[in-house]
N, C-alpha and C positions, 0 to 999 in steps of 0.2 A: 504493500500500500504506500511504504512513504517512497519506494521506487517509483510510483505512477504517477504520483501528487509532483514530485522534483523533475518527470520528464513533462507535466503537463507545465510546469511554469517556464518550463525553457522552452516549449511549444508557445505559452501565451507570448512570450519576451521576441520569441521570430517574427509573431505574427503583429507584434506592437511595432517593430522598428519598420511596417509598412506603413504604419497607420497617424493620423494628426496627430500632434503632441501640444498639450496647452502653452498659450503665445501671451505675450506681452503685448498690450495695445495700444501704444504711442514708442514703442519701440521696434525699430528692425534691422535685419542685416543688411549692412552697406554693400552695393554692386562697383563692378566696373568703372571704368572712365567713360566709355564706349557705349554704355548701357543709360536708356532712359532718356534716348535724344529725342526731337519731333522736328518735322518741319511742316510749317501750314501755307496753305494759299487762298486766298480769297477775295471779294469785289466788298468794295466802302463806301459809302453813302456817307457824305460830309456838308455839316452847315458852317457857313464862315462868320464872324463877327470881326469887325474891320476897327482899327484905331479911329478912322477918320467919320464914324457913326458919332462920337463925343461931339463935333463940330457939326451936325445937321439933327432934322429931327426928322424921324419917320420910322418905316414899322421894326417893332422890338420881334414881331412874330418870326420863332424859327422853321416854322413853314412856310415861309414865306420864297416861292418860287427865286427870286433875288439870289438867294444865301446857299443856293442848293448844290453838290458837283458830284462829279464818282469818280472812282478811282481803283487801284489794286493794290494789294499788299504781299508780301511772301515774308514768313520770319522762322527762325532758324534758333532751336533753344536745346536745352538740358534743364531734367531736374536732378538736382545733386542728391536731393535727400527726399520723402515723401509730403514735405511743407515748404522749401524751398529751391527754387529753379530762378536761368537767365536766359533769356533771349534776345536775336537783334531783330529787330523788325522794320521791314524797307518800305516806304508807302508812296504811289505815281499818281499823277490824275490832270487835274483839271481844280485848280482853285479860282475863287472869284472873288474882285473888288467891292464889296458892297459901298455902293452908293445911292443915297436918298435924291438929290438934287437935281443932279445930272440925267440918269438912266431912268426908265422904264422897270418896271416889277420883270424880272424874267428876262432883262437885256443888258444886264450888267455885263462891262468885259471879263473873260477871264483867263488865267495864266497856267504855263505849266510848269508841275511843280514835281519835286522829289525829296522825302525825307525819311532819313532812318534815327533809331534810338535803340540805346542799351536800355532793357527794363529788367530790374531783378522784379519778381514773381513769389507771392506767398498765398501758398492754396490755403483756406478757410476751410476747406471740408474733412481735410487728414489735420489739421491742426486742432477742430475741434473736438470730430468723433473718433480719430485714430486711422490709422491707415489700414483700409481695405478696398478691394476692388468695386469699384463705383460705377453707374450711367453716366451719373453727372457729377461735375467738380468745377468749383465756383473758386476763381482765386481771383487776389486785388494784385497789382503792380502799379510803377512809378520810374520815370526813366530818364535820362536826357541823352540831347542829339544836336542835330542840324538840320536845316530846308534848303533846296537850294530853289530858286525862282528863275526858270532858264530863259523867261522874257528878259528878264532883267540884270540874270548874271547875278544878282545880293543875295549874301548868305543869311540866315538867321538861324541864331541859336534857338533851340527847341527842349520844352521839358511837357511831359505826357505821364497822364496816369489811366486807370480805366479798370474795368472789371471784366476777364477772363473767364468764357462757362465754353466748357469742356464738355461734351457728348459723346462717349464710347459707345462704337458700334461692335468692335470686334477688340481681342488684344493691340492688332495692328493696326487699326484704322477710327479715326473720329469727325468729328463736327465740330465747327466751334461758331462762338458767338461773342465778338467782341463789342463794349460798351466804352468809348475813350473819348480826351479831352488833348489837346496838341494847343498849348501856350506857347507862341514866338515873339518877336520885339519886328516893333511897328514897320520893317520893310519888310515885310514875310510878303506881302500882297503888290509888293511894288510901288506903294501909295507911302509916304509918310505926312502924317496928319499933328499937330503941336495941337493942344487941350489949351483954348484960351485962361482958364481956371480949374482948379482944383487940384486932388495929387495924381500926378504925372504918371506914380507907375502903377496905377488901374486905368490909366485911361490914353496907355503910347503900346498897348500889346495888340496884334491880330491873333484871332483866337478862331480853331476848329473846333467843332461837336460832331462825333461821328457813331458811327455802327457799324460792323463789319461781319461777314460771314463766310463760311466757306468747310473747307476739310483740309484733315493733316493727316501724317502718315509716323507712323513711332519706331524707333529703329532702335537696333541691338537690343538686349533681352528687357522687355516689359515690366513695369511693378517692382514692386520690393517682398523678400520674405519675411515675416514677423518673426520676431526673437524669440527664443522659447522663454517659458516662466521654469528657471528653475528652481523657485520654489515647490512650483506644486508637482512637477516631477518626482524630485526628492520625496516633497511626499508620501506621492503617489506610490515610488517604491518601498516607502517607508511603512505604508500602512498593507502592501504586497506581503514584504516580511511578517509582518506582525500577525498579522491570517496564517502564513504559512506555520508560524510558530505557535500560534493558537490550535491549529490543527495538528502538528506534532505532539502538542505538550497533550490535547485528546486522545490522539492515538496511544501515545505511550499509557497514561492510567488507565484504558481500554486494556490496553495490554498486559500491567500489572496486576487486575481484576482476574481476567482470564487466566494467566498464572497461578493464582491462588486459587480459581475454583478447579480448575485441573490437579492441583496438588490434593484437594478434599475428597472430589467426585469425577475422576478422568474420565470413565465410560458415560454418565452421562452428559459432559460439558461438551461431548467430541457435534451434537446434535444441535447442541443450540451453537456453537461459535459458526456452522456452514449457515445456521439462521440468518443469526441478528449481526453476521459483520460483513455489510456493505461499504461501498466510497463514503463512509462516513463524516461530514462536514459538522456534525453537531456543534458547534460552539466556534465554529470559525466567523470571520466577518471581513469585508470587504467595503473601502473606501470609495465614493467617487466625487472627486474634487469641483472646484467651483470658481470662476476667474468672480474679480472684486463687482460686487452691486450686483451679479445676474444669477439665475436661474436656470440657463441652459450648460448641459454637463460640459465644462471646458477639454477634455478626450474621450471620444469613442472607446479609448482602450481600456478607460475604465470600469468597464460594464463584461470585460472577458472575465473577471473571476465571479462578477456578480452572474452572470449566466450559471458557470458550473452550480454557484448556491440555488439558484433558480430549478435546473436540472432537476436536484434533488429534492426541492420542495415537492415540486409536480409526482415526481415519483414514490413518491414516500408520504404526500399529504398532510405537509409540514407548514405552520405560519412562519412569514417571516413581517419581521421587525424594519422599519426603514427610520432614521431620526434623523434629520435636517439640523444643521447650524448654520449660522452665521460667524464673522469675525466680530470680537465687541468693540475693538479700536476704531470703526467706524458706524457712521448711523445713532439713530437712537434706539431704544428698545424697542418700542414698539414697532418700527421697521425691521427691526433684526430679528425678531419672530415670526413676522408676516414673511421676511425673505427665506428662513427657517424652513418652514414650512413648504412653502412653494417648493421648496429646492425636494425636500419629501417628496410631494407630490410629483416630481418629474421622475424621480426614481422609480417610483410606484408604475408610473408609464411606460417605463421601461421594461420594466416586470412583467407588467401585463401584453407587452407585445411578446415578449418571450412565452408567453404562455402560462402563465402563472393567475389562476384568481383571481380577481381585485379584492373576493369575500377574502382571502387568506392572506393579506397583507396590512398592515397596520401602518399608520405614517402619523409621525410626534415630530415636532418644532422646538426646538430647546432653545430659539435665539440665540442670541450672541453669547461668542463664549471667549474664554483666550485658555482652553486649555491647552495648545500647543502651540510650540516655538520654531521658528517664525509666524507668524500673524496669520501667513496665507495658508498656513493648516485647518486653522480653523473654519474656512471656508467650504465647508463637505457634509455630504448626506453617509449615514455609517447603516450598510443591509447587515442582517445578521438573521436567524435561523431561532425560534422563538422556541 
């Protein structure tokens, strides 16, 4: 018996090194140089705001046919880590002089233009909820550059910020939808315009409001891997052992019983030991661990020794026991019960798809506890054999 029991855990141990192992979730392993590049291309719809609008009065409306142009972009980035990335991004088109006085709504001159900018990039969506694989990913960026105005041959400096939303269609392939702002200094448009009064430098900038859209393409290896937690590894092997040596220390005073009733009554005892000695689990138990705040079981591989307990419930028409903790170093109590429990109850679910009952399963909430060291021990539902 303890021969079968020690080949079945070097059986469960093969079969775990195929399987998820609980991760950290604002942490992961760093890739390549090479890895986690994009390049996008798309068409831009641009409203202009001119320095020399301070000096006339007419329409503020940015729909206003006047202010309108389009244009294309192509930019070329990396994300170094799963919250921060850089890219350059080049923009062509067609800019316009807005003028109230002179022109017609819709017949302003306009110029052509080219401008690129370094933006570093910080996604909000892995910053906030941790990095996993997403549809969509919403990052802000902030950059500077230059324009060139090739009517005119004048450079201007350029600084752009804007909001980044990201659409995954495939690992290799996405959408995007740019929302941005392109600040330059009063020759951006060709036009330079002096502000008879007030302060100078809100009212000597030409300013773009744009949108952009289009697709990109993701090169060298995709994503990032999330780091293991090894806490609850350790664990996890930890409370492995402890079953296994629960069920030893069983087998042996099993054993030492039989010994002595064989010493009293051999001929009789030879009948009841081919009985009453099966894969006997009586008194074993099995952990399954719990990453911080949630409910859902942090490994699959969890649930390989609770099966064997399962097995032998079903067969033998045994209750088992499932009790829920929580950590106490976070929460309050009365959330650390509620999370207690839930966590029971998914174990219980587990059981029951294995086969098991639901009348023959029990599930208790003990809240927050700190009986074990480090912190993320205590984060675990414990099955056991009633």
């Amino acid at each position: 018996m303890l021969l079968a029991l020690c080949s079945f855990t070097a059986f469960a141990m093969a079969e775990n090194a195929e399987e998820s192992y609980p991760t950290l979730k604002h942490k992961v392993v760093m890739n390549g140089f090479w890895d986690n590049w994009f390049i996008d291309l798309g068409a831009t719809h641009l409203t202009f705001y001119s320095d020399q609008e301070h000096q006339q009065d007419g329409k503020k409306n940015p729909f206003w046919p006047g202010r309108r142009s389009w244009g294309g972009e192509l930019s070329i980035g990396k994300w170094a880590t799963p919250n921060f990335g850089m890219r350059v991004k080049a923009q062509g088109g067609w800019g316009t002089q807005v003028n109230f006085q002179t022109y017609e709504a819709g017949h302003n001159p306009t110029f052509n233009q080219l401008n690129f900018s370094v933006q570093p990039m910080l996604n909000l969506t892995n910053l906030i909820g941790g990095y996993k694989p997403r549809v969509w990913n919403i990052s802000l960026y902030g950059g500077a550059g230059a324009l060139v105005n090739f009517d005119t041959d004048d450079w201007s400096m350029l600084m752009s910020v804007g909001v980044y939303n990201v659409f995954n269609i495939t690992k290799r392939f996405h959408a995007y939808l740019d929302i941005y702002a392109n600040v330059g200094e009063d020759e951006l448009d060709g036009v330079v315009a002096r502000p008879k009064h007030g302060p100078r430098l809100f009212k000597t900038r030409d300013t773009q409001f744009g949108i952009s859209a289009g697709v990109g393409v993701n090169l060298g290896k995709t994503g990032w891997q999330n780091a293991p937690d090894m806490d609850a590894i350790l664990a996890n092997h930890k409370s492995q052992i402890d079953g296994l040596n629960a069920s030893i220390a069983s087998l042996e005073e099993e054993n030492a019983a039989l010994k002595e009733k064989l010493a009293q009554k051999p001929k009789e005892i030879i009948k009841e030991v081919v009985k009453e000695v099966p894969a006997d689990f009586q008194g074993s138990s099995s952990s399954v661990f719990f990453n911080i705040n949630k409910s859902e079981i942090a490994s699959k591989k969890d649930l390989v020794n609770v099966k064997e307990l399962a097995e032998y419930a079903k067969k033998n028409n045994k209750k088992i026991v499932v009790t829920g903790y929580a950590d106490s170093k976070t929460g309050s109590a009365a959330y650390n019960q509620a999370l207690s429990e839930r966590r029971a109850e998914t174990v219980k679910k587990a059981l029951v798809n294995m086969g098991v009952s639901a009348d023959n399963i029990e599930t208790v909430g003990q809240g927050g506890v700190a009986d074990l060291t480090p912190d993320s021990y205590n984060r675990r539902a414990v099955v056991k054999l009633k």
